[in-house]
mmCIF file as Biopython writes it, N, C-alpha, C and O atoms, coordinates in Angstrom:
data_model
#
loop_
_atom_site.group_PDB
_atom_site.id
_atom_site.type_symbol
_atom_site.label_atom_id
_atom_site.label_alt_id
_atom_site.label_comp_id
_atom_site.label_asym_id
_atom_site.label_entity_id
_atom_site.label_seq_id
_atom_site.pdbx_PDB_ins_code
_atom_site.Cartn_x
_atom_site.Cartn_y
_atom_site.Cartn_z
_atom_site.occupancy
_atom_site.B_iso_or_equiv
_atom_site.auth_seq_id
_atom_site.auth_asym_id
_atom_site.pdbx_PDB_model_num
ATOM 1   N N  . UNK A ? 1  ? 97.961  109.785 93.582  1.0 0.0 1  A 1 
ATOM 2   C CA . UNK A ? 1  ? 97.958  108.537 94.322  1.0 0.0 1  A 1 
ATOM 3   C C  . UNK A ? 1  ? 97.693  108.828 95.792  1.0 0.0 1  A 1 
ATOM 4   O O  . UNK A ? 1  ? 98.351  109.737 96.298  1.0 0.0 1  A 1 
ATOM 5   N N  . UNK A ? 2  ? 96.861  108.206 96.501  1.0 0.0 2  A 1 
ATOM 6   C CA . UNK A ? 2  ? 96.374  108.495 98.054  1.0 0.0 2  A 1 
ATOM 7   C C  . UNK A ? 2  ? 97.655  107.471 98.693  1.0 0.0 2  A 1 
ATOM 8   O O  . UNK A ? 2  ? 98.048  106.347 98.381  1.0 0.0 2  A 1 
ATOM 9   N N  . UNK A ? 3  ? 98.099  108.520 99.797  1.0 0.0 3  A 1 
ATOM 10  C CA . UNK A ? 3  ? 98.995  107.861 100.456 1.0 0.0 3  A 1 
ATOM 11  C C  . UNK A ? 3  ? 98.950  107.076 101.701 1.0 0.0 3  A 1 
ATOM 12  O O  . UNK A ? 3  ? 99.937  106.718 102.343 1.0 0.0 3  A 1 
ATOM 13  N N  . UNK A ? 4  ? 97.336  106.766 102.071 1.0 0.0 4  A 1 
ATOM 14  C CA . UNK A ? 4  ? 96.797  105.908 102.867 1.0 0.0 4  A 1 
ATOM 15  C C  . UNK A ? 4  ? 96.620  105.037 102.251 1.0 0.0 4  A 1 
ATOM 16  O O  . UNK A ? 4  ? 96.595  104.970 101.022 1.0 0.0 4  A 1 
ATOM 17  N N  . UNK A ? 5  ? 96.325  103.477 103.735 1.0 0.0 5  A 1 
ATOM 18  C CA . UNK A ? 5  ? 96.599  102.600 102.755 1.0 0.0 5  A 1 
ATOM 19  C C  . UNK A ? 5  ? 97.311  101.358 103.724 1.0 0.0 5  A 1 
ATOM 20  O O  . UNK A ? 5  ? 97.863  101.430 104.822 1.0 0.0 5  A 1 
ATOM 21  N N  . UNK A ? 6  ? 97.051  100.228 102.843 1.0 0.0 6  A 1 
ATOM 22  C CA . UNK A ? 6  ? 98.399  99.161  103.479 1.0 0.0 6  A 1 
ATOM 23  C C  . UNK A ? 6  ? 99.664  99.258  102.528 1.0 0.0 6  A 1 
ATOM 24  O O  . UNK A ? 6  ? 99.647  99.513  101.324 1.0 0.0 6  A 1 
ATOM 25  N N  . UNK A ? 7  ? 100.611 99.035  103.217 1.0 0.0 7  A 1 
ATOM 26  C CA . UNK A ? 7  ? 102.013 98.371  102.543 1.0 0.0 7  A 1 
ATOM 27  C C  . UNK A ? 7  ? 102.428 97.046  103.115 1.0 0.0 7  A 1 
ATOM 28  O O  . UNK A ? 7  ? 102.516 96.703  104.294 1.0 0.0 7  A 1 
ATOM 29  N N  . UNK A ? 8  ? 102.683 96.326  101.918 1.0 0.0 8  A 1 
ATOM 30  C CA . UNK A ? 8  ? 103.194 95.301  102.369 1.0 0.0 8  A 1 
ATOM 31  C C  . UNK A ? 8  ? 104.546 94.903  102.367 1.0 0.0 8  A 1 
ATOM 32  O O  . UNK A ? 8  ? 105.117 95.277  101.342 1.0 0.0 8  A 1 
ATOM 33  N N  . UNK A ? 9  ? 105.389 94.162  103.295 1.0 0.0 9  A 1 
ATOM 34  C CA . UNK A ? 9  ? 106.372 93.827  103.606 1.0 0.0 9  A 1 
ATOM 35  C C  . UNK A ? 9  ? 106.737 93.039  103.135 1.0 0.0 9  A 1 
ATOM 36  O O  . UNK A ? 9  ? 105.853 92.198  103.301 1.0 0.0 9  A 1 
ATOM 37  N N  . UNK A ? 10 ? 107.659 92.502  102.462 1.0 0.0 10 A 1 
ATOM 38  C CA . UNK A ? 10 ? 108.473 90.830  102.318 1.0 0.0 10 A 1 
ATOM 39  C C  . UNK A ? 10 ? 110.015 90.632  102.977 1.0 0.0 10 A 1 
ATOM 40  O O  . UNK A ? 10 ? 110.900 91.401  102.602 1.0 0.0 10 A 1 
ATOM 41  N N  . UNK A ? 11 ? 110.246 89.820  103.742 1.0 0.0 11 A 1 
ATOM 42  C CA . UNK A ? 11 ? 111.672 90.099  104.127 1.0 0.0 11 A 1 
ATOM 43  C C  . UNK A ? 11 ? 112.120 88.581  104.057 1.0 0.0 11 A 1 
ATOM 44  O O  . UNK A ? 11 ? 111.393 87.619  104.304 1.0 0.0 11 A 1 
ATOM 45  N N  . UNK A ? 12 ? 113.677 88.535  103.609 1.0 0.0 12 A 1 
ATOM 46  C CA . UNK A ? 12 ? 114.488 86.970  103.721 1.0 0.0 12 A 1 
ATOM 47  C C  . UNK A ? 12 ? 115.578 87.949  104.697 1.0 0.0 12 A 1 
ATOM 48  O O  . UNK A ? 12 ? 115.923 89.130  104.667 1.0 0.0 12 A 1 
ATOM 49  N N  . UNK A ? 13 ? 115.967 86.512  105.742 1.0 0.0 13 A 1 
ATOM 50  C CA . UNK A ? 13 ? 116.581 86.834  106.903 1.0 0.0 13 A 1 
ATOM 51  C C  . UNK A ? 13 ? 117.474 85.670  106.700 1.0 0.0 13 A 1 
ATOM 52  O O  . UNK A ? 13 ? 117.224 84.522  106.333 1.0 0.0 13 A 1 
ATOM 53  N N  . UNK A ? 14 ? 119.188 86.584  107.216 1.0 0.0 14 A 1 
ATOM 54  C CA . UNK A ? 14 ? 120.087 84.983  107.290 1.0 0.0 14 A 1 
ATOM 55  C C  . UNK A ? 14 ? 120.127 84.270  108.846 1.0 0.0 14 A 1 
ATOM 56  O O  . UNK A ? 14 ? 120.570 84.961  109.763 1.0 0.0 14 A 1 
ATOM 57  N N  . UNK A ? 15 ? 119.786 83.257  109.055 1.0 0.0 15 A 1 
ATOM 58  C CA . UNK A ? 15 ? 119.282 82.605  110.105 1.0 0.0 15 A 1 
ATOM 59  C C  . UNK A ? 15 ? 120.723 82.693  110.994 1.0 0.0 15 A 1 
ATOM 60  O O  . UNK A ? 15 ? 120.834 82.858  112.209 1.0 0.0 15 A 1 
ATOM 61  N N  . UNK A ? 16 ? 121.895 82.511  109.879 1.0 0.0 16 A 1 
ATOM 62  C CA . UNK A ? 16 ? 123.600 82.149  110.647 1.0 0.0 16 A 1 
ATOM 63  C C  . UNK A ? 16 ? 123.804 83.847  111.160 1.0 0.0 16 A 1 
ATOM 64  O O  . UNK A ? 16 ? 123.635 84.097  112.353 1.0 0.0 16 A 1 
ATOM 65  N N  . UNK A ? 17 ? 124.102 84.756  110.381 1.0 0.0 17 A 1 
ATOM 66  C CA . UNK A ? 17 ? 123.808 86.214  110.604 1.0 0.0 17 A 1 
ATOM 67  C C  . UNK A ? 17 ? 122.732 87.266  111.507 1.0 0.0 17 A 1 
ATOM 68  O O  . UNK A ? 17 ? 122.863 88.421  111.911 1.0 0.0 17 A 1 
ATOM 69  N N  . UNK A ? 18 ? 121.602 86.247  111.603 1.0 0.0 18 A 1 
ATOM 70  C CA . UNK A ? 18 ? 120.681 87.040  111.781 1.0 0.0 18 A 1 
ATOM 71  C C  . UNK A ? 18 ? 120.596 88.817  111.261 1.0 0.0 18 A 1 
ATOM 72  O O  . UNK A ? 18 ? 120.744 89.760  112.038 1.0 0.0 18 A 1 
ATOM 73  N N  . UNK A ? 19 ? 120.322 88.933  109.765 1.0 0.0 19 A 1 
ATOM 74  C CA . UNK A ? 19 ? 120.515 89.661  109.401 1.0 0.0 19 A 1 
ATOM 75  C C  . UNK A ? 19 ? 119.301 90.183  108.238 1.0 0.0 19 A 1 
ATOM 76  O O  . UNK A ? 19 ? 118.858 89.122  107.797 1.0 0.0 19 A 1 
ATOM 77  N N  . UNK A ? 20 ? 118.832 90.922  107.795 1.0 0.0 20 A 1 
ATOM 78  C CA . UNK A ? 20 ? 117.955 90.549  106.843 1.0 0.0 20 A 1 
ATOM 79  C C  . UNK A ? 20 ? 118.427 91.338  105.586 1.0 0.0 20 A 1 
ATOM 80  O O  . UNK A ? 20 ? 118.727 92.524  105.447 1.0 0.0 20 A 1 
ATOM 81  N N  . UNK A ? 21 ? 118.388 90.045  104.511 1.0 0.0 21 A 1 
ATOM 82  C CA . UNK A ? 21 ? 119.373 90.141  103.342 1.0 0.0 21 A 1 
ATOM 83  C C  . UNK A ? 21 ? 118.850 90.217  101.920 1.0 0.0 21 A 1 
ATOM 84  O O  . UNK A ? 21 ? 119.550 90.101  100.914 1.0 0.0 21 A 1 
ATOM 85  N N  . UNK A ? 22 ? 117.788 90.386  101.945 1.0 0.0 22 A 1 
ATOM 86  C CA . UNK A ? 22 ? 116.391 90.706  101.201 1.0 0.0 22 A 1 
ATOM 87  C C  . UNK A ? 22 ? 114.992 91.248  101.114 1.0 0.0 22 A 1 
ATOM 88  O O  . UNK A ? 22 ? 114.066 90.437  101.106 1.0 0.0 22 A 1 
ATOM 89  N N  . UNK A ? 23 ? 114.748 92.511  101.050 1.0 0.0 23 A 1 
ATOM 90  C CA . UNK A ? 23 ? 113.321 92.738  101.099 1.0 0.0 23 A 1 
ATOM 91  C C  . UNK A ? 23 ? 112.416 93.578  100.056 1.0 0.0 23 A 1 
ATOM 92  O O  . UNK A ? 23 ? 112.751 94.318  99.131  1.0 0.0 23 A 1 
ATOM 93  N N  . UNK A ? 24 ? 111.533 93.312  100.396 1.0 0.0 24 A 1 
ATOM 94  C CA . UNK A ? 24 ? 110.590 94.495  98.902  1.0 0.0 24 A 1 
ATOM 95  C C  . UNK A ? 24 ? 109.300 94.609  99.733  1.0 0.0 24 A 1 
ATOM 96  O O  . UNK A ? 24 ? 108.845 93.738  100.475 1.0 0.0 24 A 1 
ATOM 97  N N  . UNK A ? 25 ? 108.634 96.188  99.415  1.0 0.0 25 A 1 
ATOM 98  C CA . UNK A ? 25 ? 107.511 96.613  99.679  1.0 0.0 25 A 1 
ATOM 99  C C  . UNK A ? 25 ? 106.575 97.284  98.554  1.0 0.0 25 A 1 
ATOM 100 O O  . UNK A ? 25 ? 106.793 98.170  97.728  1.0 0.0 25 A 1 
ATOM 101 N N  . UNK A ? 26 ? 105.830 96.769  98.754  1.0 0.0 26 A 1 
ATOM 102 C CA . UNK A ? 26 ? 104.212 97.322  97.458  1.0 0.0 26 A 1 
ATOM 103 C C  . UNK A ? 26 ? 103.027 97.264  98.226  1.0 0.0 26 A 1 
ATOM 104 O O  . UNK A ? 26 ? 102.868 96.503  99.180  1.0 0.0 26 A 1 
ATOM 105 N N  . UNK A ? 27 ? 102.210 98.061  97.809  1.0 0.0 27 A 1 
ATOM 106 C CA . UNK A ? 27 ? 100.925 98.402  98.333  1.0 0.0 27 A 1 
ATOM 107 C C  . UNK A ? 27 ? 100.411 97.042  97.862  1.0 0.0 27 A 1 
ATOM 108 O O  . UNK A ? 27 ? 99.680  96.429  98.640  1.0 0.0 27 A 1 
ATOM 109 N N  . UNK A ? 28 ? 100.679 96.551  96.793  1.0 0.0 28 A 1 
ATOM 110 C CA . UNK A ? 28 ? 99.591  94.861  96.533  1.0 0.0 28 A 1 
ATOM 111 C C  . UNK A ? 28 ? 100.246 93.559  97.138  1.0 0.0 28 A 1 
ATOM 112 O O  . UNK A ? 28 ? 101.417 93.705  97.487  1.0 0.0 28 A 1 
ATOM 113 N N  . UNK A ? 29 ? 99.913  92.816  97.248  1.0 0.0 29 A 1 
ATOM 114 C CA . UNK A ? 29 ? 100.165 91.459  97.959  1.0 0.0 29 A 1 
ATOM 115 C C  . UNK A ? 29 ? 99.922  90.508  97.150  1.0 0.0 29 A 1 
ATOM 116 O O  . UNK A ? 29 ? 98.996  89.702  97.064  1.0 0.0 29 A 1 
ATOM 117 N N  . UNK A ? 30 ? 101.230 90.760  96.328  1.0 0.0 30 A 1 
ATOM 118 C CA . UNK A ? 30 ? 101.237 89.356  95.199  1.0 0.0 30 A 1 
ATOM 119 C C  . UNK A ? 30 ? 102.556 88.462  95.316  1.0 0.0 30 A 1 
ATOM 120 O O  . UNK A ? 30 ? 103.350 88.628  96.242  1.0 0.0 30 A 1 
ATOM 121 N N  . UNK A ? 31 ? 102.730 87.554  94.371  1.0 0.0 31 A 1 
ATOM 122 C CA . UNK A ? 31 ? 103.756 86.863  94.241  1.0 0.0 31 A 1 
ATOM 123 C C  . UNK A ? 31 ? 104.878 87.806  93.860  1.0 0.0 31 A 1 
ATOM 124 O O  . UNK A ? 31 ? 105.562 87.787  94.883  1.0 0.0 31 A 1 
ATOM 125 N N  . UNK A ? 32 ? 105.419 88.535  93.095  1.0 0.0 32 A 1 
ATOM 126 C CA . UNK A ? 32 ? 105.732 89.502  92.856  1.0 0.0 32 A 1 
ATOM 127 C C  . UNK A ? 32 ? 106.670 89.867  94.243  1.0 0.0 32 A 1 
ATOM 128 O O  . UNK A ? 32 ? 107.835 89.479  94.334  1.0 0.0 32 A 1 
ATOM 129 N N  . UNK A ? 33 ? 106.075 90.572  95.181  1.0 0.0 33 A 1 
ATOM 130 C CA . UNK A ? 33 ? 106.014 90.997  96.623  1.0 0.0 33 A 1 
ATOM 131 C C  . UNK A ? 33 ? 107.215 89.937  96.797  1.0 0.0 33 A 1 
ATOM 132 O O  . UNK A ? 33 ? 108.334 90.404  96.587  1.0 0.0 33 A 1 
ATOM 133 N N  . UNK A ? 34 ? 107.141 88.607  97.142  1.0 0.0 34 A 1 
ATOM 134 C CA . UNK A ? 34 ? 108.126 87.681  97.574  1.0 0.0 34 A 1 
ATOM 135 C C  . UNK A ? 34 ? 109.106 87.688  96.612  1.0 0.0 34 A 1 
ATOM 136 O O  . UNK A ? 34 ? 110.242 87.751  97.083  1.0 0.0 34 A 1 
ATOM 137 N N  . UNK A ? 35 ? 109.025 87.640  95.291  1.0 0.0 35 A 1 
ATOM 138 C CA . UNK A ? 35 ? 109.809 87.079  94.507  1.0 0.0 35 A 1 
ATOM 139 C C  . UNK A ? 35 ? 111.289 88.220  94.492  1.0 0.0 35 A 1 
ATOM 140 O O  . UNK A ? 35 ? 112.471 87.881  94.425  1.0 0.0 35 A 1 
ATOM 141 N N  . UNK A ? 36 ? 110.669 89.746  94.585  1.0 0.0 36 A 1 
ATOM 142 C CA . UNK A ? 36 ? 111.884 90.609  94.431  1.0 0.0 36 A 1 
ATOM 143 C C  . UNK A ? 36 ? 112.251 90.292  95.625  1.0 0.0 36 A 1 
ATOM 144 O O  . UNK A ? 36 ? 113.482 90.307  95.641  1.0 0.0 36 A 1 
ATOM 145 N N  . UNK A ? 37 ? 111.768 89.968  96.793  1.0 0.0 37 A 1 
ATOM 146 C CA . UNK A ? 37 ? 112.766 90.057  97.891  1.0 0.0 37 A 1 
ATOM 147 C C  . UNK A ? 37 ? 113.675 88.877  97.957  1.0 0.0 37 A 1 
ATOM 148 O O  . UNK A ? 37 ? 114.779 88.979  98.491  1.0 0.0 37 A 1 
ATOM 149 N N  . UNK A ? 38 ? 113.222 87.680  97.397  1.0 0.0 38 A 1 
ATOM 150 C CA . UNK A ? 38 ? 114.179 86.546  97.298  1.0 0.0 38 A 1 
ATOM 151 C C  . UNK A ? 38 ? 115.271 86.692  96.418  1.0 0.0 38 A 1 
ATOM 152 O O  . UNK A ? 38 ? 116.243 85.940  96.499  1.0 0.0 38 A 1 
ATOM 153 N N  . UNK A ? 39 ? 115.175 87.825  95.373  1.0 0.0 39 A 1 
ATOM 154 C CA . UNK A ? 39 ? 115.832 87.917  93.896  1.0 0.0 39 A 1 
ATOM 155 C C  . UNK A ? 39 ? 117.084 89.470  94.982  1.0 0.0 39 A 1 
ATOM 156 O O  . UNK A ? 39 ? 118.171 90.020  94.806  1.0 0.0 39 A 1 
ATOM 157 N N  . UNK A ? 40 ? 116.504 89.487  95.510  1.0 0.0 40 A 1 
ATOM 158 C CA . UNK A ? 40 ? 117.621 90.310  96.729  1.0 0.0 40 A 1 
ATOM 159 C C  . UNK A ? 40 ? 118.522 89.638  97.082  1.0 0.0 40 A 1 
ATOM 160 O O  . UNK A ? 40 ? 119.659 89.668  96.611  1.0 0.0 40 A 1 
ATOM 161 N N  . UNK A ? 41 ? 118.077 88.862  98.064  1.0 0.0 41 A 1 
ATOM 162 C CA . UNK A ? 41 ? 118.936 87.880  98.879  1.0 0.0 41 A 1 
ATOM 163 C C  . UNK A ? 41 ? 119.635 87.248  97.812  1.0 0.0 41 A 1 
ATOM 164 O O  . UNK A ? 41 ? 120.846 87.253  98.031  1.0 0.0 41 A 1 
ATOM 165 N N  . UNK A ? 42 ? 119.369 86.793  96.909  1.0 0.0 42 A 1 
ATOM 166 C CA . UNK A ? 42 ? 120.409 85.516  96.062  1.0 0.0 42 A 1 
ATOM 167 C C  . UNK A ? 42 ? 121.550 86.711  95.670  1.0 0.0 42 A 1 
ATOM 168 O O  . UNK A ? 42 ? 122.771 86.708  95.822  1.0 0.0 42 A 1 
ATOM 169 N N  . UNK A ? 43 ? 120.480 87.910  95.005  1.0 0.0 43 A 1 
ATOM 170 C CA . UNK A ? 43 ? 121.790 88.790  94.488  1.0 0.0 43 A 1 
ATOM 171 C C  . UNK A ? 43 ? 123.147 89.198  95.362  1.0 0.0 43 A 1 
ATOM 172 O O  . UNK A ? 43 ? 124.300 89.136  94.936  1.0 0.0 43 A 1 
ATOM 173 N N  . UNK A ? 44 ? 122.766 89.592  96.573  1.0 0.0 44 A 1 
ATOM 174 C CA . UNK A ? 44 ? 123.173 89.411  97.758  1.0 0.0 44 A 1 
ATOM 175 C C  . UNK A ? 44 ? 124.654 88.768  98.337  1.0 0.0 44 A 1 
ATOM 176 O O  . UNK A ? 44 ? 125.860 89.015  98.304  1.0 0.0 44 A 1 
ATOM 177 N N  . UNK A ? 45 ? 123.811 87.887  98.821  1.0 0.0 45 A 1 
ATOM 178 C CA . UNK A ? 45 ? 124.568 86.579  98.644  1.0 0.0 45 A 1 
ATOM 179 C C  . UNK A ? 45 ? 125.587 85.924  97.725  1.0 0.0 45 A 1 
ATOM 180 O O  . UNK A ? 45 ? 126.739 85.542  97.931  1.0 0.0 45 A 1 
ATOM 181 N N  . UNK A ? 46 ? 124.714 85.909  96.514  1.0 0.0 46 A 1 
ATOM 182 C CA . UNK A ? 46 ? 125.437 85.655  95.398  1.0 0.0 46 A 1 
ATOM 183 C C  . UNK A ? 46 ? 125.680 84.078  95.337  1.0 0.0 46 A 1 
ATOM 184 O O  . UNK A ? 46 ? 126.653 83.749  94.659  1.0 0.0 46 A 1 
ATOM 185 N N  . UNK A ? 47 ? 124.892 82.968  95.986  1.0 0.0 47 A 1 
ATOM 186 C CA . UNK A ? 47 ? 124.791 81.570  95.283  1.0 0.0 47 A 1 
ATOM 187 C C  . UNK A ? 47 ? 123.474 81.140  95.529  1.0 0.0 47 A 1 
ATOM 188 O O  . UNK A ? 47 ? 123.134 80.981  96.702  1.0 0.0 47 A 1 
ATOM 189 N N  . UNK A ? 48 ? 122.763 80.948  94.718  1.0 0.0 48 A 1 
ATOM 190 C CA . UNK A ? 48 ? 121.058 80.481  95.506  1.0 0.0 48 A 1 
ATOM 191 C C  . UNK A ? 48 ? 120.928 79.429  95.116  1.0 0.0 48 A 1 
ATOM 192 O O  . UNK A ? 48 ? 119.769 79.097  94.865  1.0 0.0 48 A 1 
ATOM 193 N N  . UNK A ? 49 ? 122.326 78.149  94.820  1.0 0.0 49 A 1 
ATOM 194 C CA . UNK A ? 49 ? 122.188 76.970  95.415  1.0 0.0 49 A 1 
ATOM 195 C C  . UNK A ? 49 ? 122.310 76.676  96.759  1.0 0.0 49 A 1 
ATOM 196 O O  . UNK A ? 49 ? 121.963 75.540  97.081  1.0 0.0 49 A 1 
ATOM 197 N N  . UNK A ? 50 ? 122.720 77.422  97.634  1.0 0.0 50 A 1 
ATOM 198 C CA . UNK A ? 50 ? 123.466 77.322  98.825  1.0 0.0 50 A 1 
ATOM 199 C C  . UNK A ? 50 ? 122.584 77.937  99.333  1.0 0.0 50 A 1 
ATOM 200 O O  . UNK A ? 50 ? 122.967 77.966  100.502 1.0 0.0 50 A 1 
ATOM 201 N N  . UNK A ? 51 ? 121.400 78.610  99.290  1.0 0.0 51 A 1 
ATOM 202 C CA . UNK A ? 51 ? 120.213 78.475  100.173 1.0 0.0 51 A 1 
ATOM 203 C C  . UNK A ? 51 ? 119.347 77.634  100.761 1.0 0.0 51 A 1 
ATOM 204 O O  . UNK A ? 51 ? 119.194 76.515  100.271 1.0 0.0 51 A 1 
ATOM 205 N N  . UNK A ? 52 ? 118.874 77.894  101.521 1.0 0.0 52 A 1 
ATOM 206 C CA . UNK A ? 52 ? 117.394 77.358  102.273 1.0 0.0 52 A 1 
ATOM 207 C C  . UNK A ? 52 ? 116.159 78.276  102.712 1.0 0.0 52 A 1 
ATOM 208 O O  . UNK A ? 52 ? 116.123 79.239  103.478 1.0 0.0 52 A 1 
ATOM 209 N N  . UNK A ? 53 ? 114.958 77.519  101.811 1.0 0.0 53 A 1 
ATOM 210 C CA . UNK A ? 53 ? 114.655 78.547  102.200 1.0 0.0 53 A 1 
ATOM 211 C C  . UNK A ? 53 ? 113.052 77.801  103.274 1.0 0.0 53 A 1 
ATOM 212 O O  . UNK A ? 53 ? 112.792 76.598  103.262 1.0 0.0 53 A 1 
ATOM 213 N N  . UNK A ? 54 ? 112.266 78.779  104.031 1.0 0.0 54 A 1 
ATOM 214 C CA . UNK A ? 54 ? 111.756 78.587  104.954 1.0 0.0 54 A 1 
ATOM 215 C C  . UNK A ? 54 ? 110.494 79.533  104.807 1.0 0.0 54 A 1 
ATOM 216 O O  . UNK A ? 54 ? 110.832 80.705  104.968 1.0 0.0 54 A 1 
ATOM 217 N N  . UNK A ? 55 ? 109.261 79.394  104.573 1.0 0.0 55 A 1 
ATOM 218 C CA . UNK A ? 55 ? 108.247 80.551  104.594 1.0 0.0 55 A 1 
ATOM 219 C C  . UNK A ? 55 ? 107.344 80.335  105.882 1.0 0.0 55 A 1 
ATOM 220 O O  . UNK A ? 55 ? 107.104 79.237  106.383 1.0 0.0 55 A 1 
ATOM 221 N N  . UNK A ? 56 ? 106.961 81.356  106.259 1.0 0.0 56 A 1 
ATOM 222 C CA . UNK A ? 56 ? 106.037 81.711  107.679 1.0 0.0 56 A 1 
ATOM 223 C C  . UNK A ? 56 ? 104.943 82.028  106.930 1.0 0.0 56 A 1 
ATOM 224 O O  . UNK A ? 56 ? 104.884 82.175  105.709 1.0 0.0 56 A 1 
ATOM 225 N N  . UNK A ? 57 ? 103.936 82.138  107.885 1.0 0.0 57 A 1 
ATOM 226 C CA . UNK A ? 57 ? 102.439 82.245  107.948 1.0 0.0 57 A 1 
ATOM 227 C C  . UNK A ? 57 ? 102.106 83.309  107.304 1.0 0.0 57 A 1 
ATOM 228 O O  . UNK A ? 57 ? 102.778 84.304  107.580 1.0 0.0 57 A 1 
ATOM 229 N N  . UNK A ? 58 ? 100.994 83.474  106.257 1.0 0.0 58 A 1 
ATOM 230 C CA . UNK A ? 58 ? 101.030 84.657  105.515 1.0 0.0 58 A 1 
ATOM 231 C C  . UNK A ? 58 ? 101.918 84.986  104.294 1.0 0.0 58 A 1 
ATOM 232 O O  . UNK A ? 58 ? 102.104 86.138  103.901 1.0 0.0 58 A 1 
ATOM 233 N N  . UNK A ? 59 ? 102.355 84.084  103.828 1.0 0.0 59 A 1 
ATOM 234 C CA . UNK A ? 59 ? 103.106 84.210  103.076 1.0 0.0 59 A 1 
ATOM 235 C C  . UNK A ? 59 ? 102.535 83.834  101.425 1.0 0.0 59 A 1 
ATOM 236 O O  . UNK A ? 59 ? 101.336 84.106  101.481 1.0 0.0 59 A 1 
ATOM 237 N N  . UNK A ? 60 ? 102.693 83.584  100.705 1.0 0.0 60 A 1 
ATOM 238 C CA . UNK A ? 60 ? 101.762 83.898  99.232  1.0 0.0 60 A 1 
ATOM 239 C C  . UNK A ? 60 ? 102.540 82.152  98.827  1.0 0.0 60 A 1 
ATOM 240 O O  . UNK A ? 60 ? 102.299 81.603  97.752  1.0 0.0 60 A 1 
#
């Protein structure tokens, strides 16, 4: 595997904390990419009724 390259980032941040409470990185830029990092944060956390959530620019 060539270790050049992009990686991509996903991060969930607690807005009250300012803290970041979810993330995942992969060389591809799929849905995937977001979904483990949200499946972080809830685990996390531990209620993902009691979220909100908010996506920025670039986001899938």
């Amino acid at each position: 595997m060539d270790s050049r390259g992009w990686l991509y980032v996903a991060a969930v941040l607690d807005l009250f904390s300012h803290r970041v409470v979810g993330w995942s990185m992969k060389a591809e830029r799929d849905a995937s990419l977001v979904m483990d990092a949200l499946r972080m944060a809830v685990w996390r956390r531990g209620r993902a009724d009691a979220l909100m959530r908010h996506a920025d620019q670039g986001s899938l």
